[in-house]
C-alpha positions as CSV (number, residue, x, y, z in Angstrom):
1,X,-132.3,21.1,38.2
2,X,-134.1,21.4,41.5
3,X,-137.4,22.4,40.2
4,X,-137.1,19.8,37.4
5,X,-136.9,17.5,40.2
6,X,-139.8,18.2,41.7
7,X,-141.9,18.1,38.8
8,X,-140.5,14.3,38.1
9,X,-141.2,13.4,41.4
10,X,-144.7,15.1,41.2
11,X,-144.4,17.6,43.8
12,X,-146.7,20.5,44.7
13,X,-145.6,23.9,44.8
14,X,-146.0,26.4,47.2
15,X,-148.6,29.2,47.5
16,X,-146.2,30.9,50.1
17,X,-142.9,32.2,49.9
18,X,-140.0,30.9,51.7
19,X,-138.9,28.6,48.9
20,X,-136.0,29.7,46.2
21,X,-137.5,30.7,43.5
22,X,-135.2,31.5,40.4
23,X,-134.3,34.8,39.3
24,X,-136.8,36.3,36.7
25,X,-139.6,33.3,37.1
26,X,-142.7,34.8,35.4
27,X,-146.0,35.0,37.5
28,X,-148.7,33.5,36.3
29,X,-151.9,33.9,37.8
30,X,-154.7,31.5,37.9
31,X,-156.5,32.8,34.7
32,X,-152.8,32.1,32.5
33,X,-151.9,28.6,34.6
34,X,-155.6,27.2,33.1
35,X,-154.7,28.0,30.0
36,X,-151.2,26.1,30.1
37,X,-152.6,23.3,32.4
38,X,-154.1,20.4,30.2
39,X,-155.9,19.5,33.7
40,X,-157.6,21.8,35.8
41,X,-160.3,21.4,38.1
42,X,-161.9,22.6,41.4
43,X,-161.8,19.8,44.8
44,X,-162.2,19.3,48.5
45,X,-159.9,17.8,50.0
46,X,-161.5,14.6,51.5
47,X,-158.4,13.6,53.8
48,X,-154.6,13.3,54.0
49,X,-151.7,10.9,55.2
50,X,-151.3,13.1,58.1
51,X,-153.6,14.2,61.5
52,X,-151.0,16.7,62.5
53,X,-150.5,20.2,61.3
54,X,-148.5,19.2,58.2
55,X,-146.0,21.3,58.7
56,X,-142.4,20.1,58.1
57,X,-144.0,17.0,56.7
58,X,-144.5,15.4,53.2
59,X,-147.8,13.5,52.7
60,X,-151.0,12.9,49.8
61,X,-154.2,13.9,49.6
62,X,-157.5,12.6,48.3
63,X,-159.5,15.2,47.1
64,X,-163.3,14.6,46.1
65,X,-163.9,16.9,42.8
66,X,-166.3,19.2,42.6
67,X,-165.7,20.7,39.1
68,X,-163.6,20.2,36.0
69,X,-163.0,23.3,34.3
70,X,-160.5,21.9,31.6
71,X,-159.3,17.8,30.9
72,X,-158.7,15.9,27.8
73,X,-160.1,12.8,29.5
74,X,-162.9,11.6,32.0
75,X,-161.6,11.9,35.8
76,X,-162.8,9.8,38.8
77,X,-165.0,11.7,41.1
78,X,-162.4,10.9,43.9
79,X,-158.5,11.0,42.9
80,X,-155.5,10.7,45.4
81,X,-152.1,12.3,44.5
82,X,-149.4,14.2,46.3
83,X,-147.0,15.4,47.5
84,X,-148.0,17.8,49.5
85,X,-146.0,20.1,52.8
86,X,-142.1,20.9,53.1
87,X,-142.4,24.7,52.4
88,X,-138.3,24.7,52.2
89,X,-138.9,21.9,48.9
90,X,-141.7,24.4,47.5
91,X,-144.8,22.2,47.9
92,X,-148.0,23.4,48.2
93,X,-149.9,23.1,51.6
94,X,-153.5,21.3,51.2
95,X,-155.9,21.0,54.6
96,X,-158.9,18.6,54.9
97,X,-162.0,20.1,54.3
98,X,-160.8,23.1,52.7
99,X,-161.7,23.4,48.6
100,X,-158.6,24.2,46.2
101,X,-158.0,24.7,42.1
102,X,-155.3,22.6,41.0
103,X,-153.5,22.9,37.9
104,X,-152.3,19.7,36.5
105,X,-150.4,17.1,33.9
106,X,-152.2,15.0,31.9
107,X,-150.3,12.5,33.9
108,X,-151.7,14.0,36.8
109,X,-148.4,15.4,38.3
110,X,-148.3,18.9,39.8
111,X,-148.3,21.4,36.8
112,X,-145.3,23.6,37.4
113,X,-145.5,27.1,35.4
114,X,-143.2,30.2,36.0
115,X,-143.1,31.4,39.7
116,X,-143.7,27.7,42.0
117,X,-147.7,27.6,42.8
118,X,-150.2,24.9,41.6
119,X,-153.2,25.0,43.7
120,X,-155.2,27.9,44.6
121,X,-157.8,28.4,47.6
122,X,-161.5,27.9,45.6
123,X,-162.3,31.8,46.1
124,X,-165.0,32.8,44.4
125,X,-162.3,35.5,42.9
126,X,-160.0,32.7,41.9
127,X,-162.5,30.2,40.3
128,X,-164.2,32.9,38.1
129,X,-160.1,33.9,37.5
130,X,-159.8,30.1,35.7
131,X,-163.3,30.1,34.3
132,X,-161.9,32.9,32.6
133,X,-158.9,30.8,30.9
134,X,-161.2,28.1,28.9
135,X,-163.5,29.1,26.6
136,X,-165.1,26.7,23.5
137,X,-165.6,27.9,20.1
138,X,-168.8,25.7,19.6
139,X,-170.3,27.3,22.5
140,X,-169.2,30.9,23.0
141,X,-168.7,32.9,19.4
142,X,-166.2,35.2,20.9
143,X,-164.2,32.5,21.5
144,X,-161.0,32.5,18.9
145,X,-157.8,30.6,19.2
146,X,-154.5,32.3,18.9
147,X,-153.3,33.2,15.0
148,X,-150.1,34.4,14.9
149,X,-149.1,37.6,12.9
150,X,-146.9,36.4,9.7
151,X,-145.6,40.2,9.2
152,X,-144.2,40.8,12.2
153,X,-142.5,37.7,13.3
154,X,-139.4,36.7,11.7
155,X,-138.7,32.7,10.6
156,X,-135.0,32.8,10.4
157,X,-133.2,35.6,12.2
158,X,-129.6,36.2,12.2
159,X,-127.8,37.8,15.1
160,X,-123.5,39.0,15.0
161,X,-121.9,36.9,17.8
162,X,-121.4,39.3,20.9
163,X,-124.7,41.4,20.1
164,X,-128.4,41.0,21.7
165,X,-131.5,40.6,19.4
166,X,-135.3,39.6,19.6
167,X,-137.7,37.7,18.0
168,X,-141.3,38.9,18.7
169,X,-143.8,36.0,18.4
170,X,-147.1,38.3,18.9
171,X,-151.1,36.9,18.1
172,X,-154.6,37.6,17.3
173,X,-157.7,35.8,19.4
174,X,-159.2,35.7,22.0
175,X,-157.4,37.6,25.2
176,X,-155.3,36.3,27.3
177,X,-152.5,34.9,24.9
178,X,-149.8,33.6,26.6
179,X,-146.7,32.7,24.2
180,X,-144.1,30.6,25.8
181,X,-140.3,29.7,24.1
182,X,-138.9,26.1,23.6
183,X,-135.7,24.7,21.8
184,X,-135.8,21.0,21.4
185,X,-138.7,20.4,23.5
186,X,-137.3,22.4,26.4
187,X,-138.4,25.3,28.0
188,X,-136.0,28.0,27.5
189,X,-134.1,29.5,30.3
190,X,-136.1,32.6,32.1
191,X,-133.8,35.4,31.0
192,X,-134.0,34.1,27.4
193,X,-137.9,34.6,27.0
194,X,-139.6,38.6,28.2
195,X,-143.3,38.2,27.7
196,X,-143.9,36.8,24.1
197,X,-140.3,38.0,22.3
198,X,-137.0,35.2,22.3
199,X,-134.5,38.0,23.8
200,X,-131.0,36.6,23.3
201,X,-128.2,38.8,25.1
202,X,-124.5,38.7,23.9
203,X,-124.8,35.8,21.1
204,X,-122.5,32.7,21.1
205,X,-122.5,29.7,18.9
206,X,-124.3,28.0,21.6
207,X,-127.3,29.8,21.1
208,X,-127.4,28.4,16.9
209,X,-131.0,26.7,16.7
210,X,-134.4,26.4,16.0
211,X,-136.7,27.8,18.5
212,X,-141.0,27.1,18.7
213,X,-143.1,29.8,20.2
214,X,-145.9,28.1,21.4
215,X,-149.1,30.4,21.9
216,X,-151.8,29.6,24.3
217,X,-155.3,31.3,24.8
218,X,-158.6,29.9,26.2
219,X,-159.4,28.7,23.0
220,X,-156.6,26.5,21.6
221,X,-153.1,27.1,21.0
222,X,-150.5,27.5,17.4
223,X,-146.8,26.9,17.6
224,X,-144.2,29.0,14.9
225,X,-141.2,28.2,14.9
226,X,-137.5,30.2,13.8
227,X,-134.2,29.5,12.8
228,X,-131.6,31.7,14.8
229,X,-128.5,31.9,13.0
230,X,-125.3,33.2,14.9
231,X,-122.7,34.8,12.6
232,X,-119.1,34.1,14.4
233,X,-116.2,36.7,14.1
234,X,-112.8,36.0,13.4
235,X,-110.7,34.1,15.7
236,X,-106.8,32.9,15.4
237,X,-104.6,32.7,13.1
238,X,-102.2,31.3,10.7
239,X,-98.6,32.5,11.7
240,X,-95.3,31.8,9.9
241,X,-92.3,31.6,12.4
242,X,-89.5,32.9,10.6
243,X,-85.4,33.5,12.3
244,X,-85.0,36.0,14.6
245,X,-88.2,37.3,15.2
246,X,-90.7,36.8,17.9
247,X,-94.6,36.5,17.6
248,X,-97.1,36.7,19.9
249,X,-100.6,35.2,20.2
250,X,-103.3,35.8,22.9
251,X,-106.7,34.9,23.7
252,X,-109.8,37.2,21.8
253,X,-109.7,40.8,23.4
254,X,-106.4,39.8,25.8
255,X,-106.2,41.5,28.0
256,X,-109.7,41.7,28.4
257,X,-111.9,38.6,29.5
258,X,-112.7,36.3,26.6
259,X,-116.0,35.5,25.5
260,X,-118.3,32.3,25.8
261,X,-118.9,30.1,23.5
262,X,-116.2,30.3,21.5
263,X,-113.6,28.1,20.0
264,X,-110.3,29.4,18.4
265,X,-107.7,27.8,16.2
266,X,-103.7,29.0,15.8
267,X,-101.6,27.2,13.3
268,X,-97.9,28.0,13.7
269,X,-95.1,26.9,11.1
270,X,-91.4,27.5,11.8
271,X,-88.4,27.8,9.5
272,X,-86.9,24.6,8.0
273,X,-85.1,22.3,9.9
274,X,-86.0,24.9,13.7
275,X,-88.7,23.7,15.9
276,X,-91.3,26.9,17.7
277,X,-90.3,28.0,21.5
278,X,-93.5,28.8,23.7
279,X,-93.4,30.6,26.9
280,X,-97.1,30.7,28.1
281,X,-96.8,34.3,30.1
282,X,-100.6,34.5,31.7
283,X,-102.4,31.3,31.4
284,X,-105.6,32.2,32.9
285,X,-109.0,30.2,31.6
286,X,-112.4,29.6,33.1
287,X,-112.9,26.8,35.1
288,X,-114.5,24.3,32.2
289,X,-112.4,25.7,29.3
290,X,-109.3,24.0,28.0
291,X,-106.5,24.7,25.7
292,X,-105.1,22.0,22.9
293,X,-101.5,21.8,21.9
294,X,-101.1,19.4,18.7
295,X,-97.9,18.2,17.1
296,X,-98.7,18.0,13.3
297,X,-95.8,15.4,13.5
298,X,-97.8,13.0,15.9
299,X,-99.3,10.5,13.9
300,X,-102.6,10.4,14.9
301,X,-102.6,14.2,15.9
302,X,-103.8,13.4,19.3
303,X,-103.4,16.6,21.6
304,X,-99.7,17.1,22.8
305,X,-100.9,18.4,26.0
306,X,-104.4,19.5,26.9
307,X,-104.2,22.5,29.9
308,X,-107.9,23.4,31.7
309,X,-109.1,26.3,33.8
310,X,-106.1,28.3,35.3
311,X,-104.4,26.6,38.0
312,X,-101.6,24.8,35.8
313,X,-99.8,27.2,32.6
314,X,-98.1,25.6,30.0
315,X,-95.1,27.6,30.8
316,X,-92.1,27.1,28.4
317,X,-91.6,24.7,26.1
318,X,-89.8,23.4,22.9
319,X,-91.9,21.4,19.9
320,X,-91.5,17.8,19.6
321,X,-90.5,17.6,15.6
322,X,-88.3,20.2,13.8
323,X,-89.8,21.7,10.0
324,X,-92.9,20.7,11.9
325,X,-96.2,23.1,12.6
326,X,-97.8,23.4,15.7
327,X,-101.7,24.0,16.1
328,X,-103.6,25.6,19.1
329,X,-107.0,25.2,19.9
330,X,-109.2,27.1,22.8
331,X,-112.3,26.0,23.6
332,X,-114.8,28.3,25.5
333,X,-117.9,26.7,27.1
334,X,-120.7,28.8,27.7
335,X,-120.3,28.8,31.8
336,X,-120.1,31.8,34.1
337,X,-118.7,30.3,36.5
338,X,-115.3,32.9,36.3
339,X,-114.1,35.7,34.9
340,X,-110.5,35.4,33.1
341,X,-108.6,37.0,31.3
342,X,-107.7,34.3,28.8
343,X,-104.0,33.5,27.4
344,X,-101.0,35.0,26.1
345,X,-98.0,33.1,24.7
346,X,-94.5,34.3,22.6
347,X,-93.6,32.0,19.8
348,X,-90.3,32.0,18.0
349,X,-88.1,29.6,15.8
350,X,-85.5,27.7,17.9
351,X,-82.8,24.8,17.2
352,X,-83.3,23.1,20.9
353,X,-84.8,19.9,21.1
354,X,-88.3,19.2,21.8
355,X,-89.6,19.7,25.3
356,X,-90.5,16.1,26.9
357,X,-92.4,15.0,30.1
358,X,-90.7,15.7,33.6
359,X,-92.4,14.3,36.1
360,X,-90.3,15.1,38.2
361,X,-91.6,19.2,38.3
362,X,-94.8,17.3,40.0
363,X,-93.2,15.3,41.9
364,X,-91.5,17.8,44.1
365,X,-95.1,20.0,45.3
366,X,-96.7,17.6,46.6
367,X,-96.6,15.6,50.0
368,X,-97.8,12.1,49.1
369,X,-97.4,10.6,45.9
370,X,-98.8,6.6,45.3
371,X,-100.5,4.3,43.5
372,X,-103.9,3.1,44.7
373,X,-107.2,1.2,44.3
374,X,-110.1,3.5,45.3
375,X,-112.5,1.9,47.4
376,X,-115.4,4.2,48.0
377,X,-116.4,7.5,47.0
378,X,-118.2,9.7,48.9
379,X,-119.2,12.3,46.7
380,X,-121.4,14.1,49.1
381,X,-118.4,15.0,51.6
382,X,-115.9,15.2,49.1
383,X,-113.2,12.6,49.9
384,X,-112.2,9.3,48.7
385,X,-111.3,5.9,50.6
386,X,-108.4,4.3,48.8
387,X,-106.4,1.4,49.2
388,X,-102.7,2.1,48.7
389,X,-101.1,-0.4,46.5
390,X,-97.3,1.4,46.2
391,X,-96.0,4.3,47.6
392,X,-93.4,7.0,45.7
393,X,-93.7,9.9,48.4
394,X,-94.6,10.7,51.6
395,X,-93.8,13.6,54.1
396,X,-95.6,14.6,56.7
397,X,-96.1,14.1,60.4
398,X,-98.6,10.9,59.7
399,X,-97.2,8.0,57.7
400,X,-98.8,5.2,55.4
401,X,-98.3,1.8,54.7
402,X,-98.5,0.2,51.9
403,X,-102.2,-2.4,51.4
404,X,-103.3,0.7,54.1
405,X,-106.5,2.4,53.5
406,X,-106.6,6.4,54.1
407,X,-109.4,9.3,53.5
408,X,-108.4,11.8,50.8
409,X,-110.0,15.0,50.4
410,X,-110.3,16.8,47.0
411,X,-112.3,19.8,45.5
412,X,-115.7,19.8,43.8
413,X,-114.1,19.1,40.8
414,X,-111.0,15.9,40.5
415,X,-109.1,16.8,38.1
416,X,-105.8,15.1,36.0
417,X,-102.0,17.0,36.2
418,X,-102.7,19.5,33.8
419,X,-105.8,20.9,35.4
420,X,-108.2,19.3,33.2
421,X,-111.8,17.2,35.5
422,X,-111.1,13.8,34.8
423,X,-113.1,10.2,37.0
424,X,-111.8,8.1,38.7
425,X,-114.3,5.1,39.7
426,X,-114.8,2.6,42.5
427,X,-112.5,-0.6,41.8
428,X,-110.5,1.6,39.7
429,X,-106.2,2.0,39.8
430,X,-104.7,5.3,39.5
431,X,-101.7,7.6,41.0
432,X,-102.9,10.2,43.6
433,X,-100.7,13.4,44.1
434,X,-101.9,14.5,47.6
435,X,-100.8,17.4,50.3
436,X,-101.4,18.0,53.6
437,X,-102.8,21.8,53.9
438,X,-104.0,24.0,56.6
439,X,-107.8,23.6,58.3
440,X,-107.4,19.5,57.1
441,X,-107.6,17.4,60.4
442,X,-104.3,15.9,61.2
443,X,-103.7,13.0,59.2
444,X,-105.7,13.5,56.4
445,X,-104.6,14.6,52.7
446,X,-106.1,16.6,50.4
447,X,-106.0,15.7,46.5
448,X,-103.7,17.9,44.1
449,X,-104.8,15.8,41.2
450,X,-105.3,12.0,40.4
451,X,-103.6,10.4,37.0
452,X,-105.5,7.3,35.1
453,X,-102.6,5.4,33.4
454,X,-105.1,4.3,30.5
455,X,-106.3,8.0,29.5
456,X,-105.0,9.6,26.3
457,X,-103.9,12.9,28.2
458,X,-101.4,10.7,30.3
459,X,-97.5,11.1,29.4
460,X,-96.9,8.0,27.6
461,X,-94.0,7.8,29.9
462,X,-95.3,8.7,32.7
463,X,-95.4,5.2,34.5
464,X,-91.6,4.5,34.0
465,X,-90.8,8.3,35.0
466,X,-92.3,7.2,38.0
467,X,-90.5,4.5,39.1
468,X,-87.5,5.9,38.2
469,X,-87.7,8.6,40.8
470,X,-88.9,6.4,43.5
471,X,-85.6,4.6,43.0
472,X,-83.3,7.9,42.1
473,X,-85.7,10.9,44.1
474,X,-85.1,14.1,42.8
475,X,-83.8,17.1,45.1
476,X,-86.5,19.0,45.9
477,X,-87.8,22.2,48.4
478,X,-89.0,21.3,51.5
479,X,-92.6,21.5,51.8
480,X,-94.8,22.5,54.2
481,X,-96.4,20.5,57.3
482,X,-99.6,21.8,59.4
């Protein structure tokens, strides 16, 4: 996203180093960047928005051209663009008087290719480099665009989730070819594309699509394009609960980390007239993915209880309807972001009654429990200004008043009570669950997780629950206070 940034802003970047580059950006040097620039021509720099020594600054230049070596349009003798400076932001420094190659946009924004450079020093090495990466046909007979070879490259190509596979993309013309990969009009990530082959590592569904090799030499360009096909395995089951025995179901490759990419289905059936018994024994999911419980009896099979990431398990619990099936969906998303180990639950035919909301199990860990209207959000520093409206619980060595407004602190990610990220917005009501942890200045909380009465995930009692045990409290642990 940074360097995408950059490019929409028009930025420069750097011919020196000290700028993050990401891993595996391919180097192109100045003979391959004029044959992907649309714009490229030779300039001195006439004068810039600075006197200084630019450095640590941002400014433009006007540069007064002295030779176009590629452009689908007439250019001004004199142009004036930027940004230039800020070797931390990647942007490429220009000096007055000094004569540079830039590589261009046909809407004359920097021209951002692989490793971060887009202008070169005019060398008499570097402008005989890009004379060498435009060539016409009309003129010079040596000069062939790019044909690509039929036999070897392969139009649809299937690939068995969990393996690696390539597509080669190779061409005949004139020399250099460069092939670059896109899928729906975006370049593909670096580690996808090695030279001119697609190299996908450990398929997932994600990765189903049609891909376009676009080749490039002096002389013109072609585009081919491929179908990749991912063929998924196996995953879930259908399971008939019968009396007296006990099932289990687990994640793919429990207790081994589950893939990405993947989404799994469990539908479980118990004996007539018994409802199904869960106890959730590791509940571990990465951060993104979620897990679905659905009542087949609810009528508009809205999820029972949706659980994310790792932090709350469904533990134990008891169906809602009797001679009712339960289904169970995981949903992988394709993020790195943790290793987990996934999920592993027993099932088994019981005659209890169906599990309801408690919210009293929620109430007890934490330290402040209310209602409030949030005021500001500071995304930036990770807290939240918020008027309270009501107050359930408080305990700690500050307290609050109601119509007060406090600071609360939460992680990168706000998320609802069963784990899942969920928004709260500015003018918006909703019921904070805060607690007061070590390394927090006094007086400060720090959000457990925010509820928006109005969302579907919400208990549909959860409001009355509420103000029941503001009136009756439950008897709970003593908490902690820093």
């Amino acid at each position: 996203m940074y360097f995408i940034f950059l490019l929409i802003t028009g930025a420069f970047l750097p011919v020196v180093l000290p700028c993050s580059v990401p891993p595996g950006a391919v180097f192109y040097g100045p003979t391959q960047r004029t044959i992907l620039a649309p714009i490229v021509f030779q300039g001195r720099v006439i004068n810039t928005t600075t006197s200084d020594l630019p450095t640590g600054q941002i400014f433009d230049a006007c540069v007064e051209i002295r030779k176009i070596f590629k452009s689908p349009f007439e250019i001004p003798t004199v142009v004036c663009f930027g940004q230039f400076g800020i070797e931390e932001l990647c942007l490429t420094y220009v000096f007055e008087g000094n004569e540079y190659v830039f590589f261009l946009n046909e809407d004359f924004t920097a021209r951002y290719d692989g490793f971060p450079e887009a202008a070169y020093l005019a060398t008499q090495e570097i402008v005989a480099a890009v004379q060498a990466g435009y060539c016409q046909a009309s003129i010079d007979p040596n000069c062939e665009p790019p044909k690509l070879e039929n036999a070897t490259f392969e139009f649809v190509k299937r690939i068995q989730e969990g393996r690696s596979a390539s597509v080669h993309c190779r061409a005949m013309g004139s020399l250099p070819i460069v092939a670059t990969w896109y899928r729906g009009g975006e370049l593909v990530s670096f580690e996808k594309q090695q030279g001119n082959m697609l190299k996908i590592n450990d398929a997932t569904m994600y990765d189903t699509g049609r891909y376009s090799c676009v080749l490039k030499n002096p002389a013109g360009e072609a585009t081919a394009e491929t179908y990749v096909q991912i063929i998924s395995t196996a995953c879930g089951a259908f399971v008939a609960v019968y009396d007296d025995a006990t099932f289990t179901i687990e994640s793919p490759e429990y207790p081994w980390p589950y893939r990405r990419g993947k989404s799994c289905s469990w539908r479980l059936c118990p004996p007539q007239g018994k409802s199904l018994e869960f106890n959730f024994t590791t509940f571990d999911l990465r951060t993104f993915d979620n897990l679905e419980i659905v009542n087949e009896c609810d009528q508009h099979r809205h999820p029972w209880r949706r659980f994310c990431g790792s932090r709350v398990s469904p533990g134990s619990f008891v169906s809602r309807c009797n001679s009712t099936c339960v289904q169970i969906f995981l949903d992988s998303g394709i993020s790195r972001n943790r290793i987990a180990r996934g999920f592993q639950a027993t099932v088994k035919a019981t005659e209890k009654e169906g599990t309801g909301f408690n919210v009293s199990e929620i109430f007890c860990n934490s330290n402040l429990v209310i209602k409030a209207r949030v005021a500001v959000m500071f995304s930036s520093y990770l807290q939240v200004n918020v008027a309270v409206l009501e107050i359930f619980k408080q305990a700690g060595p500050t307290f609050i008043e109601k119509g007060q407004e406090i600071i609360i602190k939460h992680d990168f990610t706000i998320t609802d009570m069963f784990g899942c990220a969920t928004k709260i917005k500015e003018g918006a009501e909703c019921y904070i669950f805060a607690s007061l942890a070590e390394f927090i200045e006094d007086g400060l909380y720090i959000m457990d997780f925010a509820v928006d009465p109005a969302s579907t995930s919400t208990p549909v009692n959860f409001v009355q629950q509420l103000n029941r045990v503001k009136t009756d409290p439950p008897q709970c642990d003593v908490l902690p206070v820093f």
